[in-house]
C-alpha positions in Angstrom: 0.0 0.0 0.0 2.7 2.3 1.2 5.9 1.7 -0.8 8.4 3.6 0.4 7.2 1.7 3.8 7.8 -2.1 1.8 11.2 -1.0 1.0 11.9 -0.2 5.0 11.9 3.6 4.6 11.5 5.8 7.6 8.8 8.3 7.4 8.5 11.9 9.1 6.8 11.1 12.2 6.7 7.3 11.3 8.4 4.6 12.8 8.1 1.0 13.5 6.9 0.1 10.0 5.8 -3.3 9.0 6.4 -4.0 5.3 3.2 -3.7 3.5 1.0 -3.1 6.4 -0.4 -0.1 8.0 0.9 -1.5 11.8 3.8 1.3 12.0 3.5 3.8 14.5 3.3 7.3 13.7 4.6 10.3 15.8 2.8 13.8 16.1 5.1 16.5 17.8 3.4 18.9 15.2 0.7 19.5 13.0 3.1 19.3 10.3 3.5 15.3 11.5 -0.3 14.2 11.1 -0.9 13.4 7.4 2.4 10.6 7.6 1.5 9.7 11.0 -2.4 8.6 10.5 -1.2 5.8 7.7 -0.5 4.1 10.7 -2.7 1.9 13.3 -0.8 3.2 16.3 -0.4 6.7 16.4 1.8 8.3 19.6 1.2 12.4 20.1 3.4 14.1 22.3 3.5 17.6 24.1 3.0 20.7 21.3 1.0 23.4 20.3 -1.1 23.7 17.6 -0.9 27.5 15.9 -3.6 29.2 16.7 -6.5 29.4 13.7 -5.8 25.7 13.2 -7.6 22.8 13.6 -5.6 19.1 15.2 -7.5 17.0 12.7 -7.1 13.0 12.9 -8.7 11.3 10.1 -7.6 7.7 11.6 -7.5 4.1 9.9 -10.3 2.0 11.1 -9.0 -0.1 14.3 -6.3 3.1 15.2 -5.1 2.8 18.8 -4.4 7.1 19.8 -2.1 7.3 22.7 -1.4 10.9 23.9 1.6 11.3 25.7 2.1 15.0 26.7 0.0 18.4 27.0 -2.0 19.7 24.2 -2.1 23.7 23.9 -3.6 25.6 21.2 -2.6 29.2 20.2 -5.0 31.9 20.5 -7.1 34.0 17.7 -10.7 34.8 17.1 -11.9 32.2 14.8 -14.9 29.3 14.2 -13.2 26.3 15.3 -12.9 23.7 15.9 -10.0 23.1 17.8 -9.5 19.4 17.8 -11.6 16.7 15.4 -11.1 13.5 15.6 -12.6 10.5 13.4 -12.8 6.7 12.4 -14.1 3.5 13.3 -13.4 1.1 16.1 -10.3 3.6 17.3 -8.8 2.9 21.0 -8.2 6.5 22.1 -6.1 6.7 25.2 -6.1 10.6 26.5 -3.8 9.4 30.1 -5.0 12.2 31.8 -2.9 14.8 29.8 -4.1 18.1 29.4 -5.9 19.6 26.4 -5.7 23.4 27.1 -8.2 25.6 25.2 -6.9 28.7 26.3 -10.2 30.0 27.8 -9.3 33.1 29.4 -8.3 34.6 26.2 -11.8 34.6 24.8 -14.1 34.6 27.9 -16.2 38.3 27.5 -18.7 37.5 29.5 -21.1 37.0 26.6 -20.8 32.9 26.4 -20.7 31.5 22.5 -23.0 33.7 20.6 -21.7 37.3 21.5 -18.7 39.2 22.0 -15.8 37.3 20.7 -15.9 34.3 18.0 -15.2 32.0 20.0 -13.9 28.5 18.1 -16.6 25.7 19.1 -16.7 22.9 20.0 -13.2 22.2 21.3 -13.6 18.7 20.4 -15.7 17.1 17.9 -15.8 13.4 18.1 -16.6 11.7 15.5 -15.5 8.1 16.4 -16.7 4.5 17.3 -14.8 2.8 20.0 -13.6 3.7 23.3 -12.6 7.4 24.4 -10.9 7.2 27.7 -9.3 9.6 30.1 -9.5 12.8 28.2 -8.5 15.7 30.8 -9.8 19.7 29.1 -9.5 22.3 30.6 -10.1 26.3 29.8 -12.7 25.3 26.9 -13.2 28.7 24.8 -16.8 27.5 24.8 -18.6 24.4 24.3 -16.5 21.5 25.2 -17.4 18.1 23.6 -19.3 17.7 20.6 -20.0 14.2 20.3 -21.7 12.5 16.6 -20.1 9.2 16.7 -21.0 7.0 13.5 -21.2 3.6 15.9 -21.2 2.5 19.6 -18.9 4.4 21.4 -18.1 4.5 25.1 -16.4 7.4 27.2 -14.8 6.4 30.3 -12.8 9.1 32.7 -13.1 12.5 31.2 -12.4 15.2 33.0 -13.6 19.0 32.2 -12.7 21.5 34.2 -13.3 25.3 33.0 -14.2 26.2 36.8 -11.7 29.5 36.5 -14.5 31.0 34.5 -16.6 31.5 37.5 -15.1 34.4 38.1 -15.3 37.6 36.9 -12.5 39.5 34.4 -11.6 42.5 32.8 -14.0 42.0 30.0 -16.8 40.7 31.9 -18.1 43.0 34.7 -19.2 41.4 38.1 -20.4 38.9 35.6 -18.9 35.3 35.2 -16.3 35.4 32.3 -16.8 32.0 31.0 -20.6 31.1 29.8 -21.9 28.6 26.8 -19.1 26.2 28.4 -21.3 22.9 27.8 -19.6 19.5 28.4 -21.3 17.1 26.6 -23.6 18.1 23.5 -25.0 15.0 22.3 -26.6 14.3 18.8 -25.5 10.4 18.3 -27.2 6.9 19.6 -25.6 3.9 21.4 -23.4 5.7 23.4 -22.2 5.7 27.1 -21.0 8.4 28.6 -19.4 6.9 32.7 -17.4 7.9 35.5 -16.2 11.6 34.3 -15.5 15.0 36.3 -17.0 17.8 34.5 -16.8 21.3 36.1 -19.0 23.6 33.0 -20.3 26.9 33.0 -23.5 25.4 31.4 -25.4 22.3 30.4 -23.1 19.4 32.4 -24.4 17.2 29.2 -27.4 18.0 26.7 -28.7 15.3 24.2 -30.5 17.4 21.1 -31.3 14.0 19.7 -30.3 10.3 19.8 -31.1 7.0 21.0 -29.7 4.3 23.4 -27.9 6.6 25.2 -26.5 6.2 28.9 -25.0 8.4 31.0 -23.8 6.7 34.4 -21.7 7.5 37.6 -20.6 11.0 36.9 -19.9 13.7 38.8 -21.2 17.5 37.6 -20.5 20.7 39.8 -21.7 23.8 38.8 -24.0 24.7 35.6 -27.0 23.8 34.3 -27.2 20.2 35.4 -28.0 17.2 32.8 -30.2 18.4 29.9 -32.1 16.7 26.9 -32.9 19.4 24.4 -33.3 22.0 23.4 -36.0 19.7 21.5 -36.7 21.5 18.2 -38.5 20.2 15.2 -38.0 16.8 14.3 -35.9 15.9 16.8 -35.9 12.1 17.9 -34.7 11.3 21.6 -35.9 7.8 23.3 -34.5 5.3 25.4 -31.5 7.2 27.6 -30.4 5.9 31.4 -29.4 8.5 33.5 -28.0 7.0 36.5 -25.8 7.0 39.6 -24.6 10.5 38.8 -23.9 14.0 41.5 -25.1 17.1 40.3 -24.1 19.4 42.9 -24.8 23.5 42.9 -26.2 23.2 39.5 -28.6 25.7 38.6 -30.9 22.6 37.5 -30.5 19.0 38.8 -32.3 17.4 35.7 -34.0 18.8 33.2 -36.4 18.2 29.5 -37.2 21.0 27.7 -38.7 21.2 24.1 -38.4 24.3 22.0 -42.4 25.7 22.1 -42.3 26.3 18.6 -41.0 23.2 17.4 -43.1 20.4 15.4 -42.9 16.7 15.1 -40.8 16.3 17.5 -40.2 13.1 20.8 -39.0 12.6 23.9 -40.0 9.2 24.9 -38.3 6.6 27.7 -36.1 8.3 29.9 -35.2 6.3 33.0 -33.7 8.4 36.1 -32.2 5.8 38.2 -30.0 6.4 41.8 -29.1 10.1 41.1 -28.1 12.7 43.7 -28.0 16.2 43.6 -27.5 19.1 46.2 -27.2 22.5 46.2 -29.7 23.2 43.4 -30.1 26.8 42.7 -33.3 26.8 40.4 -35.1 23.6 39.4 -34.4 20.2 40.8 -36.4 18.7 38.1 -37.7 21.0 35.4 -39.7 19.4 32.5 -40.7 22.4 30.3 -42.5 22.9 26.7 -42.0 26.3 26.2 -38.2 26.5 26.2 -38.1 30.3 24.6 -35.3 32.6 27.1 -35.4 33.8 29.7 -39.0 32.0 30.1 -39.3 28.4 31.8 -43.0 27.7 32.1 -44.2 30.2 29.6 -46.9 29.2 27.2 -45.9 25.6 26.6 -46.1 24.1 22.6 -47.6 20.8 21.8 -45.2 20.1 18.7 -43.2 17.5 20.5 -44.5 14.2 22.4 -43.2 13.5 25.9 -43.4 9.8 26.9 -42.6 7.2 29.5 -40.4 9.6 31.8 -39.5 7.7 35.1 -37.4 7.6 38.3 -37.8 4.0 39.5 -35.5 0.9 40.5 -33.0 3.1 42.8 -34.1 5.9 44.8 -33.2 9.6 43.4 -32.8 12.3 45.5 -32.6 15.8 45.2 -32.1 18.9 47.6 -32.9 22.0 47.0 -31.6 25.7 47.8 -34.6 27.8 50.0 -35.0 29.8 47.2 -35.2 26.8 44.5 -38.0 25.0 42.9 -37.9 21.0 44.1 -40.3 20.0 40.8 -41.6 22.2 37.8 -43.4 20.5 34.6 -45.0 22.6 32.3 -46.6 20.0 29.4 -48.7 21.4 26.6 -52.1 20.3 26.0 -52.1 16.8 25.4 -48.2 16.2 24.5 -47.3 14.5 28.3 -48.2 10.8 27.6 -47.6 7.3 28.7 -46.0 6.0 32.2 -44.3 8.6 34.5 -44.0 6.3 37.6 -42.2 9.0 40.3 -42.2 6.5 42.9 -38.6 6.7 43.4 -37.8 10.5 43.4 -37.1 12.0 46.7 -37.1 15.5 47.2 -36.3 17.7 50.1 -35.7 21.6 50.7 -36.6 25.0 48.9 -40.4 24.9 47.3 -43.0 23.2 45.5 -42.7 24.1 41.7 -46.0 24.2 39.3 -47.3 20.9 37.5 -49.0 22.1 34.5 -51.4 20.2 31.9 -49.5 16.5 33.2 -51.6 13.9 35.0 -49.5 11.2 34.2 -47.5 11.3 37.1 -47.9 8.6 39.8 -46.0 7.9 43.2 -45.1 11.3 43.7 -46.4 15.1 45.4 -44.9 17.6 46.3 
């Protein structure tokens, strides 16, 4: 395939070559090093930076074992993005906890991902079947991982942190600097998400659409708490597992919420299973149809179906702030259907929320 490999050539950023084969093992100390170094099935990328207004794209063999073996930095402009894109089929990609730096602080305004600055989004599209493991980001410009993987992939010990956006800088007035910070924004099926630390300045993960999805055993501090939607037309969501995770000082614990203008749209068998969350700042649980900001139970649509939302087989608890709202669900006319068995949702602290056009729910008041 590779002739300069059959004869026993070396290859910038290639070593390790088997004659005739793609089972070398390519080197990336630059960008420059990529194009040689993803002919091969074991790729090795050190410590560098990638120029700023550049995208670290790896267009990988199907079967590609990543290893990444020092800190990842990227340079600093105003641009699209994204920063990092990976893709390929049945690829091994082992992060070992090494740093991918977005440079945050240079773009944070105060204005999250849709004002102010461009800021490049995501950080890291995914694109991958597989196994994703250990990935540590921190200082995200703005949304962190975009995920559309094109088979079953799971993501095991990620770690997110983008907490120094909390504060307030120069650009930002007593306001946060960092906003639009998601960690996981979902639009792929069979996927599991496990056993991550993500510290955003917004959604901790949001599914727009997808199926067989599980998210399990995580840990989210901060931000908007674990989202599907925005639902908006024609958007497909069903059978996710949301379980064993800590939301703690989230503005929202758990949350559904459907764009009110959207149209053939569904959200349908959603299990909530052995959750806790503390410290919630707004909603516990917020199920809402007339997602249109700032408004949470506005005039709700009826564009998009809501079925078979549960908290069963492992108690889920949730405490709320004094000021907080335990349980809000605002269903249009007709559009809440199916089984909604509460019977294992616990809720304790701030106040009763408003239940509006749902009487679906059983085994649970307020």
């Amino acid at each position: 395939m590779f002739p300069l490999l059959a004869l026993g050539f070396l290859v910038a950023g290639v070593a390790a070559v088997t004659a005739g084969s793609s089972s070398c093992i390519g080197t990336i100390s630059s960008l420059d090093d990529v194009s040689n170094a993803v002919q091969c099935t074991t790729v090795n990328i050190n410590a560098f930076t990638v120029p700023a207004g550049k995208t670290f794209e790896l267009q990988l063999l199907d079967g590609t074992t990543v290893n990444v073996l020092g800190e990842i930095q990227f340079g600093n402009m105003s641009w699209a993005g994204p920063l990092f894109n990976v893709q390929g089929n049945d690829i091994t990609f082992n992060g070992n906890n090494q740093r991918w730096d977005g440079g945050g602080p240079f773009y944070w305004d105060g204005q999250g991902a849709n004002a102010g600055m461009t800021k490049p989004r995501p950080m890291m599209h995914i694109a991958i079947s597989g196994t994703l493991n250990d990935v540590y980001v921190v200082n995200s410009p703005a949304h962190v991982f975009s995920v559309q993987n094109p088979g079953p992939l799971t993501i095991s010990g990620v770690t997110v942190d983008d907490s120094q956006g909390n504060y307030p800088n120069s650009r930002s007035g007593n306001s946060a600097a960092a906003h639009n910070t998601d960690g996981f924004d979902v639009g792929s099926s069979n996927l599991i998400i496990q056993n991550r630390f993500v510290h955003p300045l917004d959604d901790c993960l949001a599914i727009g659409m997808g199926t067989n999805i599980t998210f399990a055993n995580n840990y989210c501090e901060g931000g908007h708490g674990i989202s599907i939607g925005s639902i908006s037309s024609n958007a497909v969501v069903s059978d996710i597992e949301i379980s064993g995770n800590h939301v703690v000082s989230s503005a929202y614990s758990f949350r559904i919420k459907t764009d009110a203008s959207a149209t053939n749209g569904v959200v349908k068998n959603v299990k909530y299973t052995a959750n806790t969350a503390t410290n919630c700042t707004y909603y516990g649980v917020l199920i809402t149809q007339a997602r249109s900001y700032p408004s949470n139970m506005g005039t709700p649509g009826n564009g998009v179906t809501i079925s078979d939302i549960s908290f069963t087989s492992g108690t889920t608890s949730l405490k709320a702030n004094s000021g907080a709202y335990r349980v809000a669900v605002n269903c249009g006319s007709g559009s809440c259907t199916g089984n909604w068995d509460w019977s294992g949702l616990e809720t304790s602290g701030g106040k009763p929320g408003s239940i509006i056009n749902n009487n679906v729910i059983t085994g649970f008041t307020q």
